[in-house]
C-alpha positions as CSV (number, residue, x, y, z in Angstrom):
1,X,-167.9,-116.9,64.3
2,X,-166.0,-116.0,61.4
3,X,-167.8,-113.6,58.1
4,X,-167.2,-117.1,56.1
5,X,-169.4,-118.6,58.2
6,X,-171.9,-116.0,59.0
7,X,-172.1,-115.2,55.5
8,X,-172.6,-119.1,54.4
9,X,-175.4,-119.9,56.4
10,X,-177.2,-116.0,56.4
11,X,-179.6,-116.7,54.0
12,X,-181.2,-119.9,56.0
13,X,-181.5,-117.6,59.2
14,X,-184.7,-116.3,60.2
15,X,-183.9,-112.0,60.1
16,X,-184.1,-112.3,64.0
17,X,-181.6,-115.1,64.1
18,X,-179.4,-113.1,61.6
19,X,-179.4,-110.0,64.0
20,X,-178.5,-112.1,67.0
21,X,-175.6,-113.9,65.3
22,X,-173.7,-110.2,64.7
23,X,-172.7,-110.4,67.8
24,X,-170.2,-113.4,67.5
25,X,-168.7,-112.3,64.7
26,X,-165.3,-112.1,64.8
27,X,-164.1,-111.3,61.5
28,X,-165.5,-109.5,58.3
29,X,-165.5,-109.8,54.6
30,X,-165.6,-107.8,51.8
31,X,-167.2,-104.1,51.3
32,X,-169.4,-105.6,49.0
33,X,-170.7,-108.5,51.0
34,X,-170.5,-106.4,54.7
35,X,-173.2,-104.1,52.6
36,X,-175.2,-107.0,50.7
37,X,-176.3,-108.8,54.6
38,X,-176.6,-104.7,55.5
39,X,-179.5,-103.8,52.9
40,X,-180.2,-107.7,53.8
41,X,-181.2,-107.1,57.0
42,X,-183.9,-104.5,56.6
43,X,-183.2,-103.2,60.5
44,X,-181.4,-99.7,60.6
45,X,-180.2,-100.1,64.5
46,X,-178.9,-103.5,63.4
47,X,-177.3,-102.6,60.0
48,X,-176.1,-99.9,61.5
49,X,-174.2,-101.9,64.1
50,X,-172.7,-104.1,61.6
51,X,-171.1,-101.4,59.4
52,X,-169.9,-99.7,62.8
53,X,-168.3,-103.1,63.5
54,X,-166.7,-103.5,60.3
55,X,-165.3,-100.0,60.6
56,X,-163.6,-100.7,63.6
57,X,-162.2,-103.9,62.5
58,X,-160.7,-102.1,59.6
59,X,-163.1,-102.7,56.2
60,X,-162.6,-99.5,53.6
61,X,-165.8,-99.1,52.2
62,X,-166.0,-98.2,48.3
63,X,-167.5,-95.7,46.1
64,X,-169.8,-98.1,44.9
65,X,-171.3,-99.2,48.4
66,X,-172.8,-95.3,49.0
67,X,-175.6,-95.5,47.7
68,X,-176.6,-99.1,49.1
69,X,-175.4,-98.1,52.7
70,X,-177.4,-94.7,52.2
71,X,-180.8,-96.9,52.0
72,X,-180.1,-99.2,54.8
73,X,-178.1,-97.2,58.2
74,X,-178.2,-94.3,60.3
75,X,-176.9,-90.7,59.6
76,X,-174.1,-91.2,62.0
77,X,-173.2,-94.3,60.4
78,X,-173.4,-93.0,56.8
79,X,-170.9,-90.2,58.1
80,X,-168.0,-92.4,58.9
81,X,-168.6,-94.3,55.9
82,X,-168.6,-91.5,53.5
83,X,-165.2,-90.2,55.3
84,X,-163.4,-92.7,55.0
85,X,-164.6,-94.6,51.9
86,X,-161.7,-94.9,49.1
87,X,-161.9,-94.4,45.6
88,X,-162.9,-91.6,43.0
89,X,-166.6,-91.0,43.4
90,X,-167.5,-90.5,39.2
91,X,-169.8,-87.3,37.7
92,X,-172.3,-90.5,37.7
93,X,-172.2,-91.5,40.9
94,X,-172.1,-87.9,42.3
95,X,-175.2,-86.9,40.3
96,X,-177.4,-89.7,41.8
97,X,-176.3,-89.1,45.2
98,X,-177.1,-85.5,44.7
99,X,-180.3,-84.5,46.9
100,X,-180.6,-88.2,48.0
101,X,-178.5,-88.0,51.4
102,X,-178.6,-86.0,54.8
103,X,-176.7,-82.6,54.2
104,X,-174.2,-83.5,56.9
105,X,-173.5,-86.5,55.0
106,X,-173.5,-85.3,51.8
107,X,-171.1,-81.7,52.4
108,X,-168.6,-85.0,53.9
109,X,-169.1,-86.6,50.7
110,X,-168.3,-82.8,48.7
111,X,-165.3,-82.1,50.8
112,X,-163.4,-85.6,49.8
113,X,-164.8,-84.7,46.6
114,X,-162.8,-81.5,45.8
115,X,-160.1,-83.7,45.5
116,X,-161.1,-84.4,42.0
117,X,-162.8,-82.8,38.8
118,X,-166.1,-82.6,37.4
119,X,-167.8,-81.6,34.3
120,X,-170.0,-78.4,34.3
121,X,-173.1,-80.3,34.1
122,X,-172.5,-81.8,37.2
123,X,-170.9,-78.8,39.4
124,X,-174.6,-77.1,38.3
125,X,-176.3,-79.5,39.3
126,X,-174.3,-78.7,43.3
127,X,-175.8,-75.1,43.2
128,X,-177.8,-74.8,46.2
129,X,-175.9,-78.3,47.9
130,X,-172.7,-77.4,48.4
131,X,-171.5,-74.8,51.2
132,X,-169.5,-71.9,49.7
133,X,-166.1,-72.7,49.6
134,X,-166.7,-76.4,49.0
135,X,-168.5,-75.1,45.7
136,X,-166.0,-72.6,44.9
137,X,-163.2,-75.3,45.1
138,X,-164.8,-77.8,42.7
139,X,-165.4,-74.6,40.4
140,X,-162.1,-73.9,40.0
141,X,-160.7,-77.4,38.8
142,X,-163.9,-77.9,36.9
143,X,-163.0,-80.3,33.4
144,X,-163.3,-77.9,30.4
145,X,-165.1,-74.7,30.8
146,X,-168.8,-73.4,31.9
147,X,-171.1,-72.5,28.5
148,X,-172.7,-68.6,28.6
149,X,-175.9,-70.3,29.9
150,X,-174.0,-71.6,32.8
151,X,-172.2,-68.9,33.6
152,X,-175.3,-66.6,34.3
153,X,-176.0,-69.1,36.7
154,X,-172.7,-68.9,38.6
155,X,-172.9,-65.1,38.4
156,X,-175.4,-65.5,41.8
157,X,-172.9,-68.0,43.7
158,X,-170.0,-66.9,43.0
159,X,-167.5,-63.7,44.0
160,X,-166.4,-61.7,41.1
161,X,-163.0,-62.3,41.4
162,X,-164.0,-66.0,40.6
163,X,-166.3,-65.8,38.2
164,X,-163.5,-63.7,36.1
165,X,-161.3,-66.4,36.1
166,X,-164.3,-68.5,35.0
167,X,-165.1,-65.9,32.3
168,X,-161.2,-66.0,31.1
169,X,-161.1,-70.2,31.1
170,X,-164.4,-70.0,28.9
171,X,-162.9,-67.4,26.5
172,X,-159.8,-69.3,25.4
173,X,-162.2,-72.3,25.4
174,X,-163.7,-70.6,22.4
175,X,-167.0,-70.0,24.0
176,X,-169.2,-67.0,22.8
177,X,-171.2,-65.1,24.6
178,X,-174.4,-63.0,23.2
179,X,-174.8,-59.2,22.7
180,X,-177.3,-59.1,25.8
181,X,-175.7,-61.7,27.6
182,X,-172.3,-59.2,27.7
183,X,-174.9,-56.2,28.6
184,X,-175.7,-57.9,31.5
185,X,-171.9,-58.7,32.3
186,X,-171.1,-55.0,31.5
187,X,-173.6,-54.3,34.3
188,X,-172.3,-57.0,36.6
189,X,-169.0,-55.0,36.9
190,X,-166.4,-57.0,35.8
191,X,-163.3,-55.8,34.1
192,X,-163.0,-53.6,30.5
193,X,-160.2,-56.0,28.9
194,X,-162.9,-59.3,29.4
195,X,-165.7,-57.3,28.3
196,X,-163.6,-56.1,25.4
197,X,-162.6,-59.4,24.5
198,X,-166.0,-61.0,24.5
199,X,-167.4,-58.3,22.6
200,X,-164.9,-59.1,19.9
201,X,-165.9,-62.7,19.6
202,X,-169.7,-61.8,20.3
203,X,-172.3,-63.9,18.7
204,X,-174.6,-61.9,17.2
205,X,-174.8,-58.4,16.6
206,X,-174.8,-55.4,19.0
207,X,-177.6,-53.3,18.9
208,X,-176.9,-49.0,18.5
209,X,-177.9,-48.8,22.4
210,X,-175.6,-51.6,23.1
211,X,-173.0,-50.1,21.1
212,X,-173.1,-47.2,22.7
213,X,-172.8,-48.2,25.8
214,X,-170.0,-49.9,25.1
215,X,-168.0,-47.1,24.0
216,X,-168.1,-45.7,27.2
217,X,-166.3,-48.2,29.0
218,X,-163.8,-49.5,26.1
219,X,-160.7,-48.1,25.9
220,X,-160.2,-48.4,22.0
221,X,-162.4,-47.0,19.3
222,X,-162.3,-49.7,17.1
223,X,-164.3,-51.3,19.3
224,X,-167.5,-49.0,19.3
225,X,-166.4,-49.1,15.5
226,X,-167.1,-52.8,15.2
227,X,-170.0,-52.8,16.9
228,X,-171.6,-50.5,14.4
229,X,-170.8,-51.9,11.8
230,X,-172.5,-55.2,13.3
231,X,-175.5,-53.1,14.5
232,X,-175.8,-52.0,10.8
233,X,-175.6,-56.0,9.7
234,X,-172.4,-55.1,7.6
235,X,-170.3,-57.4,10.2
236,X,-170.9,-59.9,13.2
């Protein structure tokens, strides 16, 4: 039985009768209509066995079918979908599918994903669900640059030889960090020329503690000397 016919006469079927005419098929449509009689069928084993099928006989399963084929077949199934499904899977799509799949699954899903770029409000939202160095590649070829906020964040997850480059990206980006928030980086460890260049782009003013502090890792006076005068509210 050819998918034309199957997928003419589907709808009159009883499900049971649906089920038992997979069997004779002997050709298959469309990734859209191979995953409409899927989520039709309401029967993992038997879903599941279709999609197999239509794997085998060649059917490249799109972006767009995830989240339908998620609902309606096994994990094993969903695996060899997601690897080798085509197409550029969207910050959308990636934040809805996003805590809704099996891990296995889903770090598939990442690794075909580091292939493209993200905005920062999506790579947060991949925290805690992505492994390490699936994370750390989707960092690094992020779109645009991580906010202050955002940053902190990162601070736990990533190594500091990353989030330096992170930190640098941000700066030309024109992003400014606050007087505490560059405490806390000052404490984190990472290098005098970034904390010296966010200090001079600071927003807000440093405090005499802060300033102080600061003086003893800066190289150049005229840093400490700025930061006074902000402290006394005679410059930013």
């Amino acid at each position: 039985m050819t998918w034309d016919e199957y997928y003419e006469k589907f709808y009159d079927w009883a499900t049971s009768t649906q089920i038992r005419r997979l069997s004779a098929l002997t050709s298959y449509g469309s990734p859209a209509e191979v995953t409409e009689v899927a989520m039709e069928l309401c029967d993992e084993k038997a879903a599941s066995r279709l999609i197999n099928r239509a794997l085998d006989a060649g059917v490249t399963f799109q972006v767009e079918n995830i989240e339908d084929l998620n609902c309606c077949v096994d994990t094993a199934t969903m695996k060899r979908v997601v690897s080798s499904v085509q197409g550029t899977l969207s910050d959308e799509a990636l934040d809805t599918l996003t805590g809704c799949m099996d891990d296995e699954v889903f770090q598939t899903l990442l690794k075909k994903a580091t292939s493209d770029q993200y905005a920062p409000a999506t790579i947060m939202e991949l925290v805690d669900c992505a492994d390490e160095e699936t994370f750390k590649t989707m960092v690094m070829k992020v779109t645009g640059c991580f906010d202050a906020e955002q940053l902190d964040i990162l601070r736990d997850y990533l190594d500091q030889a990353t989030i330096e480059t992170l930190i640098e990206k941000s700066l030309q980006g024109k992003v400014r960090f606050a007087p505490q928030q560059i405490m806390e980086w000052l404490d984190f460890g990472i290098s005098e020329s970034l904390i010296e260049k966010m200090s001079l782009t600071a927003q807000g003013t440093f405090d005499a503690n802060q300033a102080e502090e600061l003086y003893d890792v800066l190289p150049r006076r005229y840093i400490f000397e700025d930061c006074e005068k902000a402290s006394s509210g005679t410059s930013q």
